[in-house]
C-alpha positions, 0 to 999 in steps of 0.5 A: 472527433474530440479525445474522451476526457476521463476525470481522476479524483485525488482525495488527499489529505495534507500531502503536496508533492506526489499529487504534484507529480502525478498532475504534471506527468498527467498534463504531459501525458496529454491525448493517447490512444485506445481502441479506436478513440482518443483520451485525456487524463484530467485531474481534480483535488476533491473537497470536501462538501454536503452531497445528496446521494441522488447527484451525479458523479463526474469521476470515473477514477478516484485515488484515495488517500483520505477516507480511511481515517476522514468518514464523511470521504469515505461514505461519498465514495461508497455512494459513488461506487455504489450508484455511479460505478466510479472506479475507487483505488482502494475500496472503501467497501474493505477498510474493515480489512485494512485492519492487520488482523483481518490480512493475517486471518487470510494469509495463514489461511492461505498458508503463508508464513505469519508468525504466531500472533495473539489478540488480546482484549483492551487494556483500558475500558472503551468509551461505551456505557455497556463496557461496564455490564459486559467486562464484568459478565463475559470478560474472561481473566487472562494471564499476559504473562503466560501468553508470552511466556508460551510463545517465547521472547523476543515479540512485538506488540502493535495495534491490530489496525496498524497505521504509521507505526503507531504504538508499536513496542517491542518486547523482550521481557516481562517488564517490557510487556507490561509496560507496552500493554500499560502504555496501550490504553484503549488500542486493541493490540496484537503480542506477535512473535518477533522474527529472528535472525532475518537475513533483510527486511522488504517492503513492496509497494503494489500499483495495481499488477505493477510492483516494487520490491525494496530493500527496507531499513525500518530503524533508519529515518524516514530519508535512508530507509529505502536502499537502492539494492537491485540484488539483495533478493534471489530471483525466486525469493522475489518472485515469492515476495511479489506473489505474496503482496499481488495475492493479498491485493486482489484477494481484499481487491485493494489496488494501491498498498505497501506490503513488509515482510521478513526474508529467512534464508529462502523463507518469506514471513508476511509481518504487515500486509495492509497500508490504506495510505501507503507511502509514496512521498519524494522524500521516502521513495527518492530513487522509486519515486519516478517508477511509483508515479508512473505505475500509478499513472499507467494503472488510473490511465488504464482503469479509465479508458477500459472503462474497468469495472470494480470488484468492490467485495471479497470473494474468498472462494477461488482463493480457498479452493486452492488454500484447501487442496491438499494435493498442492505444495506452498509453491504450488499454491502461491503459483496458482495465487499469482495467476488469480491475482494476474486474472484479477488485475487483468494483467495480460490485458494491461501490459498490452495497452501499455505497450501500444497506448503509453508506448513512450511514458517511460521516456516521458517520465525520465524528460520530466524527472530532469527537468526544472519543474521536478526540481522546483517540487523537489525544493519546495518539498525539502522546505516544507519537510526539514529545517533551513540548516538541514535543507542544503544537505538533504537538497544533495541528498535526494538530488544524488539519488534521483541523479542515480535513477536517471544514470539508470535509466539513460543507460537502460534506454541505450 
């Protein structure tokens, strides 16, 4: 009997490497087995054409990393979920929720620790013929200066919807705050308060039930702002830290996010809690790549196999029934947050078809990590992204640290 070949479709905007990554480990995957059957990953970069909304699709599983800013992608996926039922990491049915705001509405209501944050309106008029008659009629004047005044220096000012640190500013004095809103024109901006002292800084990436807490330097380039720290949180700290990112994920059902939080002592502080496109270049994750590559492989292998169904709309009601208990603590909250994000994610059902479906992907990964065809995606990588006379150095850099992954690994697998 011939495998069931299950179609991944990688909608990418202008990167290289990970979709290289996940292609080769895909290949190397080759047929596995699950209830009964056997099954292929094929994979295919989607392009980008008129469609008629009758047409078939021929996925089963698209990752998205295009469509959050490229419209045209993105009604082609609501289509395809809508009518064909591709299952899509993320759904475009909550980019509107992708936006910072709307993941800070939820999480204050579902009492986390969000610092103080304010919207404020638009410096400069949006470009609408009705800006005119509604800011002169409905409009209230403001004073920034006492808003700030009010929360207390330090603050950040940032847009509302975010997007690769984008016209973030930070703020501390009243000279500083006019110039970032001065410098905002037509972005819609939050003033929040700034975290200090904070003990570190984390941001974890989150496939599916599967996630990586790291260590994040924020003020460092793009190549050492991941540490390869395994301590730096206590276990119950990181516990909270994954519970915090798994409960936003399935509370908007997003499936492929990166989550920053400020760490105060045992205390965790959500400071940006949505990532359409989250970061998972070779060159910024080096020592996590391998384990963000495979995390997606295992998810995209099991969403396709079980033929799982997606939950393309928010469904706030179990999640503020315990928000609004009041005989729960915040730790007994986040518990039951975590068990609605397992039930979401069907965690118990996934690390069983790991274990008996992809029993041997770790090993497969670590072969692949070590062999000449990752190094060549490595190099061609490094030429594309730094100038010939840096290329030498960052060439040992990020051979080093992936050096250091495989030590780990190898010395895991004894």
């Amino acid at each position: 009997m011939s495998p069931n070949h299950h179609l991944i479709g990688l909608l990418l905007g202008a990167e290289k490497d990970w979709p290289e990554a996940f292609e080769a480990i895909a290949g190397r995957l080759g047929v596995f087995s699950y209830a009964g059957a056997d099954h292929v990953l094929d994979t295919e970069r989607v392009h980008i054409h008129p469609f008629n909304l009758r047409d078939p699709a021929r996925h089963e599983v698209v990752i998205d990393r295009l469509a959050y800013w490229y419209y045209h992608p993105r009604e082609w996926l609501k289509k395809v979920a809508l009518m064909d039922d591709v299952y899509l990491l993320n759904s475009p049915f909550t980019f509107q929720s992708m936006e910072k705001h709307s993941a800070y509405c939820a999480l204050i209501r579902l009492g986390m620790n969000v610092p103080d944050t304010v919207l404020v309106p638009y410096k400069n008029p949006i470009d609408n013929v009705r800006w005119a008659y509604t800011s002169r009629n409905y409009n209230d004047p403001f004073d920034l200066v006492a808003i700030a005044d009010e929360m207390g220096y330090p603050l950040f000012m940032k847009p509302f919807d975010g997007g690769g640190w984008r016209g973030v500013s930070r703020v501390r004095d009243q000279a500083d705050l006019m110039a970032a809103y001065d410098d905002s024109g037509e972005m819609l901006m939050h003033l929040q308060k700034d975290v200090e002292p904070y003990d570190v800084f984390a941001r974890a990436l989150t496939i599916g039930p599967e996630t990586m807490v790291m260590h994040f330097q924020p003020d460092q380039p793009m190549h050492q702002r991941y540490v390869v720290d395994h301590g730096f949180l206590s276990a119950k700290v990181g516990q909270e830290a994954t519970a915090i990112t798994q409960t936003v994920n399935a509370f908007f059902r997003w499936e492929f996010n990166s989550c920053e939080m400020l760490v105060q002592g045992d205390t965790v502080i959500p400071i940006d809690y949505a990532n359409a496109c989250p970061d998972v270049a070779v060159t910024s994750l080096h020592y996590y790549f391998p384990w963000a590559m495979a995390s997606l492989i295992k998810w995209t292998a099991f969403c396709g196999a079980t033929r799982r169904r997606a939950k393309l709309h928010v469904d706030t009601e179990p999640w503020f029934a315990v928000a609004d208990d009041p005989e729960l603590t915040y730790q007994a909250k986040l518990m039951r947050y975590q068990q609605l994000a397992d039930q979401h994610f069907e965690k118990e059902r996934y690390l069983d078809f790991c274990a008996t479906s992809l029993s041997g992907i770790d090993d497969m990964v670590l072969e692949w990590v070590t062999s000449a065809d990752f190094d060549r995606m490595l190099t061609e990588t490094i030429i594309q992204t730094y100038p010939e006379h840096e290329r030498e150095w960052f060439m040992a850099h990020f051979r080093g640290l992936i050096g250091l992954w495989v030590s780990d690994q190898q010395q895991v697998a004894v």
